[in-house]
C-alpha positions as CSV (number, residue, x, y, z in Angstrom):
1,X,0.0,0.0,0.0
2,X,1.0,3.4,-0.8
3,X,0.7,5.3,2.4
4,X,0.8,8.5,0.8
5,X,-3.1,7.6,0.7
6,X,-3.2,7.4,3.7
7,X,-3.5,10.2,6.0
8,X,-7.0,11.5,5.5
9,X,-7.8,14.8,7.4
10,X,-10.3,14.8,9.8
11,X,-13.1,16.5,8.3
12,X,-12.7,14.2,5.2
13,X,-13.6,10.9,7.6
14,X,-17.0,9.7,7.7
15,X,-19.0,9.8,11.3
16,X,-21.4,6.9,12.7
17,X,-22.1,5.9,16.3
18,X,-22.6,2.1,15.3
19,X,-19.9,0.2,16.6
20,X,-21.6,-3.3,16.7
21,X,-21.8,-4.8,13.1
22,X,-25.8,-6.0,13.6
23,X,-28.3,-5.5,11.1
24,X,-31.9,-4.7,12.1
25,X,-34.0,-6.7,10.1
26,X,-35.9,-4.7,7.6
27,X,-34.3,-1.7,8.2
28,X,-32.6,0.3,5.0
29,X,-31.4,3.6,6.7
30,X,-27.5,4.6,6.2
31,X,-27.1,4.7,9.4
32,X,-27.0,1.1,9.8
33,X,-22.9,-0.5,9.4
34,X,-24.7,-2.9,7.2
35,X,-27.0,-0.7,5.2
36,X,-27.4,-2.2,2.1
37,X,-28.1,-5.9,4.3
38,X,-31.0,-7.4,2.6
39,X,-32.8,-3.7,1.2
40,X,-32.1,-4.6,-2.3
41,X,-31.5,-7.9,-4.7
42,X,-30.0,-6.0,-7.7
43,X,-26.5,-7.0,-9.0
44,X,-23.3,-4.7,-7.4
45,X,-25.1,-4.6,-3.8
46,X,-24.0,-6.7,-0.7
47,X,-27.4,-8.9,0.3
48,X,-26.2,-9.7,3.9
49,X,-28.2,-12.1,6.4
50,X,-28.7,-12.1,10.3
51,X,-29.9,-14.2,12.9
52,X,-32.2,-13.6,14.9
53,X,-30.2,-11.8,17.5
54,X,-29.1,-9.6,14.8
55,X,-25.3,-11.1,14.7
56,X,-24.7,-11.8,11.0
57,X,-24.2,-15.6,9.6
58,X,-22.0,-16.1,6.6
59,X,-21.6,-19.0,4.6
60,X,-18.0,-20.3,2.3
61,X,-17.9,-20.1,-1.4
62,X,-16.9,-23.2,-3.0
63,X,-17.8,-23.8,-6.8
64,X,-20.0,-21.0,-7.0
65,X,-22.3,-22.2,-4.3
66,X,-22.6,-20.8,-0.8
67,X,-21.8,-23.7,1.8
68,X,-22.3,-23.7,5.9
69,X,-21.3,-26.2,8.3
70,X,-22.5,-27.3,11.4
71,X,-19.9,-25.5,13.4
72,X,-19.4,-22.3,13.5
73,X,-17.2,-19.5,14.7
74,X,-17.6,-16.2,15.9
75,X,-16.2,-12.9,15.5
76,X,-15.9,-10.1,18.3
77,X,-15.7,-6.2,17.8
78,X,-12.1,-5.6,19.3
79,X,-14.4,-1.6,19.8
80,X,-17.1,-3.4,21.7
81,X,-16.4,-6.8,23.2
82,X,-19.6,-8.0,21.3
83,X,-20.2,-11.0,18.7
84,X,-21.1,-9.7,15.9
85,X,-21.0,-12.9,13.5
86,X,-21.0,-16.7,12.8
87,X,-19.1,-18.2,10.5
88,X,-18.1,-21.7,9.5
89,X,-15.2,-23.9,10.9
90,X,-14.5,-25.6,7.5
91,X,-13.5,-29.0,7.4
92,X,-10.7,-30.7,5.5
93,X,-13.5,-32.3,3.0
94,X,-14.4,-28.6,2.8
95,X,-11.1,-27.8,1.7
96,X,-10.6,-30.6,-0.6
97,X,-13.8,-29.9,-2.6
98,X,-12.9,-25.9,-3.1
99,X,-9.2,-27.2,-4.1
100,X,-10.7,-29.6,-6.9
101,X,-13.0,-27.5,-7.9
102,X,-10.9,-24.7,-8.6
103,X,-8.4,-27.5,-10.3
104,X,-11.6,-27.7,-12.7
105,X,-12.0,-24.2,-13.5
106,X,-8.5,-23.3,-13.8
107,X,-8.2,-25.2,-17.1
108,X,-10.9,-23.4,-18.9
109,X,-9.7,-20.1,-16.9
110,X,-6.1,-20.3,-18.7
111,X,-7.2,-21.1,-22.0
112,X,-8.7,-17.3,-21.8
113,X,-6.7,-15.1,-23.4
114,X,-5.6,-12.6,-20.4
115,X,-7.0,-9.5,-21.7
116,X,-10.5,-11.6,-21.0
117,X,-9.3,-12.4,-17.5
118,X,-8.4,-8.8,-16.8
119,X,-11.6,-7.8,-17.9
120,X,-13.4,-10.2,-15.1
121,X,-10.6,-7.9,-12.0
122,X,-12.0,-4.5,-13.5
123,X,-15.9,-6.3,-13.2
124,X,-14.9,-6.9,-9.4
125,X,-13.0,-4.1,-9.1
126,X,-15.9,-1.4,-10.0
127,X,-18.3,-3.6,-7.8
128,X,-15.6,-2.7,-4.7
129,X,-16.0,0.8,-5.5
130,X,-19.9,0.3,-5.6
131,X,-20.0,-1.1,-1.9
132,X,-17.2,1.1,-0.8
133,X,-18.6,2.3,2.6
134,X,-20.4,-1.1,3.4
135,X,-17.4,-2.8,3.0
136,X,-15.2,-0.1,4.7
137,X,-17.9,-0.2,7.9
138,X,-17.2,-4.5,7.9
139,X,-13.5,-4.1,8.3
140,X,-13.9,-1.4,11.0
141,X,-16.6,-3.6,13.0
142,X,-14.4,-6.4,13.3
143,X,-10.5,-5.4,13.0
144,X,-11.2,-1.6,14.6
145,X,-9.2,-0.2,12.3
146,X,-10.5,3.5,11.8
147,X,-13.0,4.1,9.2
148,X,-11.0,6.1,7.1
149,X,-8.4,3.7,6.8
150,X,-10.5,1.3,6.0
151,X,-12.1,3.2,3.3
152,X,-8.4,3.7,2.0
153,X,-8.2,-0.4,2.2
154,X,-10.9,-0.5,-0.2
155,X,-10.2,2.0,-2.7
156,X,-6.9,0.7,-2.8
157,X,-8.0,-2.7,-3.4
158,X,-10.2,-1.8,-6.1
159,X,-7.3,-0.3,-7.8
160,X,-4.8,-3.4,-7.2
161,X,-7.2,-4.9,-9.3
162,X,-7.2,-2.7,-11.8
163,X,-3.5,-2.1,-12.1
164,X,-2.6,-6.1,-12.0
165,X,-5.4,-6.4,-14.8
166,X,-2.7,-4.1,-17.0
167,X,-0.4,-6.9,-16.7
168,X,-2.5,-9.1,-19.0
169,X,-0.7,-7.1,-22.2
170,X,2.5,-7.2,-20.1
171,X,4.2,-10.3,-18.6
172,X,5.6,-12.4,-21.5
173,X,7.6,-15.3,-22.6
174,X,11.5,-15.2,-24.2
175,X,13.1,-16.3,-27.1
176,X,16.8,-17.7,-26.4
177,X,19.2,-18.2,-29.0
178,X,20.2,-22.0,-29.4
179,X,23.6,-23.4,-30.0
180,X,22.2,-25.3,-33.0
181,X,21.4,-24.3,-37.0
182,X,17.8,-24.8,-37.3
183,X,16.5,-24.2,-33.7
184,X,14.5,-22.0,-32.1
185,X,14.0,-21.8,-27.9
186,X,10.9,-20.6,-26.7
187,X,10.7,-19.8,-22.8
188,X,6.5,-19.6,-22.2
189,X,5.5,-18.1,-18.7
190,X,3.0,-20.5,-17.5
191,X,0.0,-20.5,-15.0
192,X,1.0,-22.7,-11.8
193,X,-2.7,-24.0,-11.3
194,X,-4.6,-23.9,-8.0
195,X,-3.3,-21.5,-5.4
196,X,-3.6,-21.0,-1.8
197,X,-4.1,-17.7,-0.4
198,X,-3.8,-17.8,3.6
199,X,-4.3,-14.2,4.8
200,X,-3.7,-12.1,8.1
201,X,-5.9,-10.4,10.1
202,X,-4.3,-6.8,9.8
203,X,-5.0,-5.6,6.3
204,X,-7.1,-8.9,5.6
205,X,-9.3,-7.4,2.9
206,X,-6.7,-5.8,0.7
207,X,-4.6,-9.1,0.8
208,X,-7.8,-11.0,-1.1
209,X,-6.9,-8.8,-4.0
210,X,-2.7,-8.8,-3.2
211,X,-2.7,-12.5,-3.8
212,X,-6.1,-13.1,-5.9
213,X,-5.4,-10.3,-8.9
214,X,-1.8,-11.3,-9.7
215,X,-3.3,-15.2,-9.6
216,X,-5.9,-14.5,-11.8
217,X,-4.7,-12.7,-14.5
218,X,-1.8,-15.5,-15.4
219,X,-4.1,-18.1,-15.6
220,X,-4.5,-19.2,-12.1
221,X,-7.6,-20.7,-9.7
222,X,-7.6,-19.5,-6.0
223,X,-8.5,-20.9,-2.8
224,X,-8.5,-18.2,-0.1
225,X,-8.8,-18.6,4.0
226,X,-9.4,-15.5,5.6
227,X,-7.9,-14.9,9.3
228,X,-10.7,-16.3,11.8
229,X,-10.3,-12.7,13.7
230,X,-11.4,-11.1,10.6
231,X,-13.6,-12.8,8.0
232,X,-16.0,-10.7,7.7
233,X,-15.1,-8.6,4.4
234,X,-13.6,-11.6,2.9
235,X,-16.9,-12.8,3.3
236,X,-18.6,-9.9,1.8
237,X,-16.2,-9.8,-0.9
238,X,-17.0,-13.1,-1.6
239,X,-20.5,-12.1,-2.2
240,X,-19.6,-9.7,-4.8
241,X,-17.8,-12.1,-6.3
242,X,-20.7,-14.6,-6.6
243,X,-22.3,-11.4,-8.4
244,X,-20.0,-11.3,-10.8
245,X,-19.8,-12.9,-13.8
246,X,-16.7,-14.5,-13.0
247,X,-16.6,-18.3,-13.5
248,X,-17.4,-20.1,-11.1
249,X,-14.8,-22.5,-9.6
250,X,-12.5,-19.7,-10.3
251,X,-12.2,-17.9,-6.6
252,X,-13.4,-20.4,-4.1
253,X,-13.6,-19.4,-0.2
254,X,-13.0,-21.8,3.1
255,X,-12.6,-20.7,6.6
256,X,-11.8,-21.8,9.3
257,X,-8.7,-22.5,11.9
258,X,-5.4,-23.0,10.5
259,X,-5.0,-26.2,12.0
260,X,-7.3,-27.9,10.2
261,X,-8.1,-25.3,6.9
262,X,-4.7,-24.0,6.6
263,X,-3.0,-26.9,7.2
264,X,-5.2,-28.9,4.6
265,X,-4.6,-26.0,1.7
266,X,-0.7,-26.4,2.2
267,X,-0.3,-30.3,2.1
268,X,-3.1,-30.6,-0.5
269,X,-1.7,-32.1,-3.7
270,X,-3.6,-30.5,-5.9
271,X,-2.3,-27.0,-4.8
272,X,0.7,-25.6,-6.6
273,X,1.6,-22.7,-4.9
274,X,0.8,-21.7,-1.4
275,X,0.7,-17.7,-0.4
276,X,0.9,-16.6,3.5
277,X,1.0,-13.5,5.2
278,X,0.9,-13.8,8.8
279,X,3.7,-15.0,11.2
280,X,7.0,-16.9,11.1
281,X,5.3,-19.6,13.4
282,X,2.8,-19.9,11.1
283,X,5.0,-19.0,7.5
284,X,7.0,-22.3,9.3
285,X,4.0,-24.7,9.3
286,X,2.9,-23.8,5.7
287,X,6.7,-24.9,4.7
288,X,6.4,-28.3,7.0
289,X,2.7,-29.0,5.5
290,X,3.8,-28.1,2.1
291,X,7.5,-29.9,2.1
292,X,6.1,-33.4,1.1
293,X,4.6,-32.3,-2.0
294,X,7.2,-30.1,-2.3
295,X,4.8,-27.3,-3.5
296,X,6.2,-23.8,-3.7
297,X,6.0,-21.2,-0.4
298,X,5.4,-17.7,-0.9
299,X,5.9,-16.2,2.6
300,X,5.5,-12.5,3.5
301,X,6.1,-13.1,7.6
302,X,6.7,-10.6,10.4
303,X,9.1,-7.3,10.3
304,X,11.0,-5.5,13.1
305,X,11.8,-2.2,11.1
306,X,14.8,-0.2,12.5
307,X,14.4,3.8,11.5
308,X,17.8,5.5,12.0
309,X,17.7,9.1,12.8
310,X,21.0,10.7,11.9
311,X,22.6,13.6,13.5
312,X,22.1,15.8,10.4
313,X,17.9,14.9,10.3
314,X,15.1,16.9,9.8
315,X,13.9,16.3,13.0
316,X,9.8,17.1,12.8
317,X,9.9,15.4,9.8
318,X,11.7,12.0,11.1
319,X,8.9,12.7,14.6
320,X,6.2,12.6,11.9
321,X,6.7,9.8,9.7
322,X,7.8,7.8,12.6
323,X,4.4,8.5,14.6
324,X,2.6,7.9,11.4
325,X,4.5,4.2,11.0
326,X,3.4,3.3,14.8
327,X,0.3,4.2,15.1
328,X,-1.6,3.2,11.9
329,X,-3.5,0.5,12.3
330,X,-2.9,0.8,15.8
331,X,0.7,-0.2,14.6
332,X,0.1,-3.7,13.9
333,X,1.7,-3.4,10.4
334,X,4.6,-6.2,9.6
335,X,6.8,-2.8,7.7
336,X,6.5,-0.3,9.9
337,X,8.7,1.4,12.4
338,X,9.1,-1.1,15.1
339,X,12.6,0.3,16.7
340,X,14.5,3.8,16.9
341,X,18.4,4.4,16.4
342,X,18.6,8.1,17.2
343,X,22.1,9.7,16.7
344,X,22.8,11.3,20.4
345,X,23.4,14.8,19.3
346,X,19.8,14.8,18.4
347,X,18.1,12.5,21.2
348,X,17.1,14.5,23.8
349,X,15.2,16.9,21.0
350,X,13.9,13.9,19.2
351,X,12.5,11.5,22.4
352,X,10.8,15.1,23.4
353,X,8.8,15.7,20.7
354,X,8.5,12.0,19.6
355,X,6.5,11.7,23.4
356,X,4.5,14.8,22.7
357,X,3.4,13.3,19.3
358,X,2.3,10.4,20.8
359,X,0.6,11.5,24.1
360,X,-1.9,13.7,21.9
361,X,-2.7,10.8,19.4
362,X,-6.7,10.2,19.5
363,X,-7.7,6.7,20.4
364,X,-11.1,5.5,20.8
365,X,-14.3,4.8,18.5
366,X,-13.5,3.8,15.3
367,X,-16.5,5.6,13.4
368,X,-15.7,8.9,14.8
369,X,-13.7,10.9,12.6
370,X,-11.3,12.7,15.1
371,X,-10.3,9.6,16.1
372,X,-6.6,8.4,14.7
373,X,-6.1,4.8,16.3
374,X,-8.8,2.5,17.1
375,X,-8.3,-0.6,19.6
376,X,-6.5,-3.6,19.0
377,X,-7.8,-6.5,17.2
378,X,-8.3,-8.6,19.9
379,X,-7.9,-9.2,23.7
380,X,-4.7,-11.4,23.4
381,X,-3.0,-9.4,21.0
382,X,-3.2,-6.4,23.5
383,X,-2.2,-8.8,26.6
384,X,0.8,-9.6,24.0
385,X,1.8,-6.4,24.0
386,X,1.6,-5.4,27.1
387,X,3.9,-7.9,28.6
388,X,6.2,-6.9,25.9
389,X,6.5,-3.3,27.1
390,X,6.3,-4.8,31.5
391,X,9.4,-7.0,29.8
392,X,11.0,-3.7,28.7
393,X,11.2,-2.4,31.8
394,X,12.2,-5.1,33.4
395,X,14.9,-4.5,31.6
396,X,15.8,-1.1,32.3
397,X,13.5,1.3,29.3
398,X,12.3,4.6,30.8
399,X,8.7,4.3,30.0
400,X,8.5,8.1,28.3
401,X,4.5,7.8,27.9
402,X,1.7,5.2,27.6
403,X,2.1,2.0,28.6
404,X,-1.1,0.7,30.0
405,X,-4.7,-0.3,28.7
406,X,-6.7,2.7,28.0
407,X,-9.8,2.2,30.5
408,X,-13.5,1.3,29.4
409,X,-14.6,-1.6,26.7
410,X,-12.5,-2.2,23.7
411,X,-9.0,-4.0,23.2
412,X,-7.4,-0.2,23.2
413,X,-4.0,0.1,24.5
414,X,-2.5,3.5,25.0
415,X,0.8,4.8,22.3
416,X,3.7,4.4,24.2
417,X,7.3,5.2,23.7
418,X,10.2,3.5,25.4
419,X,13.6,5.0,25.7
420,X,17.1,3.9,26.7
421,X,16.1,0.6,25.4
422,X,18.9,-2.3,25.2
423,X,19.6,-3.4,21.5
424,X,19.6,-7.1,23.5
425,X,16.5,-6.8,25.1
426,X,13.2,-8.5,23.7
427,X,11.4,-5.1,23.0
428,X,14.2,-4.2,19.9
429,X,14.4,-7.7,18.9
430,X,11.1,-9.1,18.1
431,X,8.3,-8.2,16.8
432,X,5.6,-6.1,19.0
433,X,2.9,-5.7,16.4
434,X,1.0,-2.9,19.0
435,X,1.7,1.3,19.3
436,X,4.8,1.1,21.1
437,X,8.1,2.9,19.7
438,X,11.0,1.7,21.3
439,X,13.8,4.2,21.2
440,X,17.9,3.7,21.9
441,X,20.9,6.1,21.0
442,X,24.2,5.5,18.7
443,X,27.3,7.4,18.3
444,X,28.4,6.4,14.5
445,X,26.6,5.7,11.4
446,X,29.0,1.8,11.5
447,X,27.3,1.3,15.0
448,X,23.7,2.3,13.5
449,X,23.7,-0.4,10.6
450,X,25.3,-2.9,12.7
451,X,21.9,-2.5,15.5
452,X,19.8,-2.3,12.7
453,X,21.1,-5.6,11.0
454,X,20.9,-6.8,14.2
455,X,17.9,-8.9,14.0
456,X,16.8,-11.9,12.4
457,X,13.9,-10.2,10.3
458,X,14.9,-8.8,7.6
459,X,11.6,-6.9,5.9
460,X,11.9,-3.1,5.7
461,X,13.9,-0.2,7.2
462,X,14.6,3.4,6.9
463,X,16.8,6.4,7.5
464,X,16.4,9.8,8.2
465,X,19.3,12.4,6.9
466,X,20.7,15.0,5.1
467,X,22.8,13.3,3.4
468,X,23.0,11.7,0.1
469,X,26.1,10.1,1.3
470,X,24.7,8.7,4.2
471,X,21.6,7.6,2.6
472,X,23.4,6.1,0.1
473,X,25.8,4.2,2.3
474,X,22.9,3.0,4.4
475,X,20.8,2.1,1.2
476,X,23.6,-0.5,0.1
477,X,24.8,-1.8,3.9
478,X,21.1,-2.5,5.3
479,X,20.3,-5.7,5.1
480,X,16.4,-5.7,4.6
481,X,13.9,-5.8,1.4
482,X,13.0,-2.3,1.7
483,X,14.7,1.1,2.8
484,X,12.7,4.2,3.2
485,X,14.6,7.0,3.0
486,X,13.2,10.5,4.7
487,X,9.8,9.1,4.4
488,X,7.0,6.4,6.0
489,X,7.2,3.2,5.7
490,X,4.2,2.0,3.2
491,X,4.9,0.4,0.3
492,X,3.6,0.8,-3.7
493,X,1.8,-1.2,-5.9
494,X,4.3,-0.8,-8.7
495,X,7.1,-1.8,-6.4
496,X,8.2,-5.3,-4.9
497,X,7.4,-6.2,-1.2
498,X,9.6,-8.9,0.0
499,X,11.5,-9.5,3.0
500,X,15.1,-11.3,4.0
501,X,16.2,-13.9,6.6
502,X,13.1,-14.8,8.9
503,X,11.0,-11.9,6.8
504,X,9.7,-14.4,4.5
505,X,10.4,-16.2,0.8
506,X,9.1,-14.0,-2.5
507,X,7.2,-11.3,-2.7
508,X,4.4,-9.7,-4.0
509,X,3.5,-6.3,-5.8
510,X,4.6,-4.9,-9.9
511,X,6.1,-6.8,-12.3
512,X,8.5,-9.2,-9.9
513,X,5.5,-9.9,-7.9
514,X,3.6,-11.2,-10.6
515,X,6.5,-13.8,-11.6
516,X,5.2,-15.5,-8.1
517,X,2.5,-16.6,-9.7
518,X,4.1,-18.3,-13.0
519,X,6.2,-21.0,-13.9
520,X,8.3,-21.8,-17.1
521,X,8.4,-23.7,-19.7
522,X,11.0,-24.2,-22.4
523,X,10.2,-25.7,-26.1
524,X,13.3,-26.6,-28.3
525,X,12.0,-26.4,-31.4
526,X,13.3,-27.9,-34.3
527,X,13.1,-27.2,-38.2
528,X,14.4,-27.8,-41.5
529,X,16.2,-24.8,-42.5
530,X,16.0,-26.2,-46.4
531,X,12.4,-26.7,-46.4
532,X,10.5,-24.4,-49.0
């Protein structure tokens, strides 16, 4: 994601006091988070159902057909501490049946010519657009991300679509000189068949379209599993889907525990590629379920971004992108800022004004537009955290501000900044996933790349200087996929995400991304140069 889309001023964000995703049967007012739920059956519209208690029931999409099972899951709003839906706990048959019925589609799929299967993205891509604030008010309700971000999430997504769909005139074959008379070599770029998608909980309905899009358009069938904290829009976007006039067979839905669904999708033999983003724990399991069919890992896993803040920086500047990398998404982003180098010289002005940032960040309802971080997704992942940062002092951090729950209902923790942190300790070594900065000192730009590198992720980094020098030194000697340099860290379409080390395997995003989902094949072929 491009995070200059991101920052969306205040009056620009849209209001509501719903928190709780319910919809009131027979009720059609805006109001509603689900107000399009069952007021219309024309094409382009979400037609949501409820129970009876008003928490919503959703169903998997496998071959086209809406499927249930008889035990189901629920969803909580991390805002509210209430259910707000059911869904099912699919079942390895469950999984077996989407996987072999997207094997049955993709053959028919790649025989398309890819201008036709770019045309089926932009269909779904203009029906995102269409449902825009319904979808938008899903992935608030149950990840409490704030609205406007969510919004972003969408529009984004809609236009991943549209920019992978571009690629159908784009990624193409070679032609290899031989060592032979009478011989040409043709290398074809070739669709890998059925493919996993197993997606995270953070930006989970953006990563439908990260790893669906560039599937699609080469020729490939896709089984997605949303995150069980937040299947909601993948849900809804399944729905749209089902609208469509996309194949069926072509995008097929399970959900369900990892365990069982997960699991299933990565030792399947039927599956030729399987896609993760989530955690090394879990990018591990994938690579043990996959290894005996030795099917081929894609693996975007977790990130401990260092951001070194030089002696020469533009200080406000370095304060402000760093805040901005914390405390989106209520910083549970795998690339953003996750530790501090600050150069001493500059340390004492830098932990100042980095606390004051922080201390006046809004938290609370996600809905209301003033608001700038929302709570965290759930009650574990804020326990998580907070241990991390009761570790940290353990240690020996000065806690500079934060550090607690933020009182009332809702997973929110308070944005909390660390200093005098150990580069040993666990708080600047692993991952903490929550809106805490932790914050040490350095004398020499040698000792800053040597912290930084100090870690066994290896996903994205930046720097903050002056210097072209510098940046440039730091640019070559970082050891990471990505280096921000005087800026956020948020990624572009047109670019290529992918970590190092324990960051993952591959990557995602322009035209190296797309190569993910190909494989070769070589022809040697043969002709009679006399032949008129």
């Amino acid at each position: 994601m491009d995070f200059d889309a991101l920052p969306i001023p205040p009056e620009q964000h849209l209001s509501s006091s719903v928190l709780v995703g319910v919809h009131e049967a027979g009720a059609c007012s805006t109001s509603n988070l689900l107000f399009v739920a069952e007021c219309s059956e024309e094409r382009g519209t979400i037609a949501m159902g409820a129970t009876a208690t008003g928490i919503q029931r959703y169903e998997m999409l496998i071959d086209g057909e809406f499927v249930s099972s008889s035990k189901m899951l629920q969803v909580v709003n991390p805002a509210t501490e209430e259910v707000i839906s059911e869904f099912p706990a699919g079942r390895v048959e469950d999984v077996n049946r989407a996987v072999l019925a997207a094997e049955a589609a993709q053959k028919n799929w790649a025989a398309l010519p890819a201008v036709r299967r770019a045309d089926y993205l932009r269909e779904i891509a203009t029906l995102l657009r269409m449902n825009r604030e319904a979808l938008a008010r899903v992935i608030t309700a149950e990840q409490g991300k704030i609205l406007s971000l969510a919004q972003v999430e969408v529009d984004f997504s809609a236009n991943y679509l549209d920019y992978m769909a571009e690629f159908a005139r784009r990624y193409e074959g070679e032609i290899i000189q031989s060592d032979r008379p009478g011989e040409n070599i043709l290398l074809y770029k070739m669709p890998i068949g059925v493919i996993a998608g197993i997606l995270p909980w953070n930006f989970p309905f953006f990563l439908i379209v990260r790893k669906m899009a560039p599937a699609l358009v080469t020729g490939n069938a896709i089984v997605i599993k949303p995150s069980s904290e937040t299947p909601n829009n993948a849900f809804e976007f399944a729905r749209l889907v089902a609208q469509s006039s996309l194949p069926k067979g072509v995008f097929n839905l399970v959900s369900g525990s990892g365990s069982v669904v997960g699991n299933a999708l990565a030792a399947h033999p039927k599956v030729g590629m399987v896609s993760l983003t989530g955690s090394v724990d879990g990018g591990v399991a994938v690579m043990h379920a996959a290894a005996d069919n030795v099917t081929k890992v894609s693996l975007e896993l977790g990130g401990k971004a260092p951001a070194i803040v030089m002696g020469d920086a533009d200080v406000d500047l370095a304060v402000s992108a760093i805040r901005a990398s914390r405390i989106i998404n209520t910083g549970q982003v795998c690339n953003c800022a996750e530790r501090v180098y600050v150069h001493t010289s500059v340390a004492k002005e830098f932990i100042a004004k980095m606390t004051a940032a922080m201390q006046q960040t809004v938290t609370g309802d996600p809905f209301a537009p003033a608001t700038e971080m929302g709570p965290m997704v759930s009650k574990r992942q804020r326990e998580l955290v907070h241990d991390a940062v009761q570790q940290a002092l353990k240690d020996g951090a000065k806690l500079e501000c934060g550090g607690n729950f933020q009182s009332g209902k809702g997973y929110f923790y308070q944005a909390t900044v660390l200093s005098g942190c150990r580069q040993e300790s666990g708080i600047m070594q692993q991952e903490i996933f929550g809106p805490v900065l932790p914050i040490t000192t350095f004398e020499t730009l040698d000792e800053a790349i040597s912290y930084a590198n100090d870690c066994e992720y290896g996903l994205t980094s930046s720097i903050y200087t002056r210097s072209l020098d510098v940046a440039m030194r730091a640019c070559n000697e970082l050891k990471f996929g990505e280096t921000y340099v005087n800026r956020e860290n948020f990624e572009a379409m047109q670019g290529f995400h992918a970590g190092w080390r324990k960051s993952g395997i591959g990557g995602a995003d322009g035209k190296h991304g797309i190569e993910e989902y190909l494989q070769t094949h070589v022809v040697y072929m043969n002709y009679d140069m006399k032949k008129q």
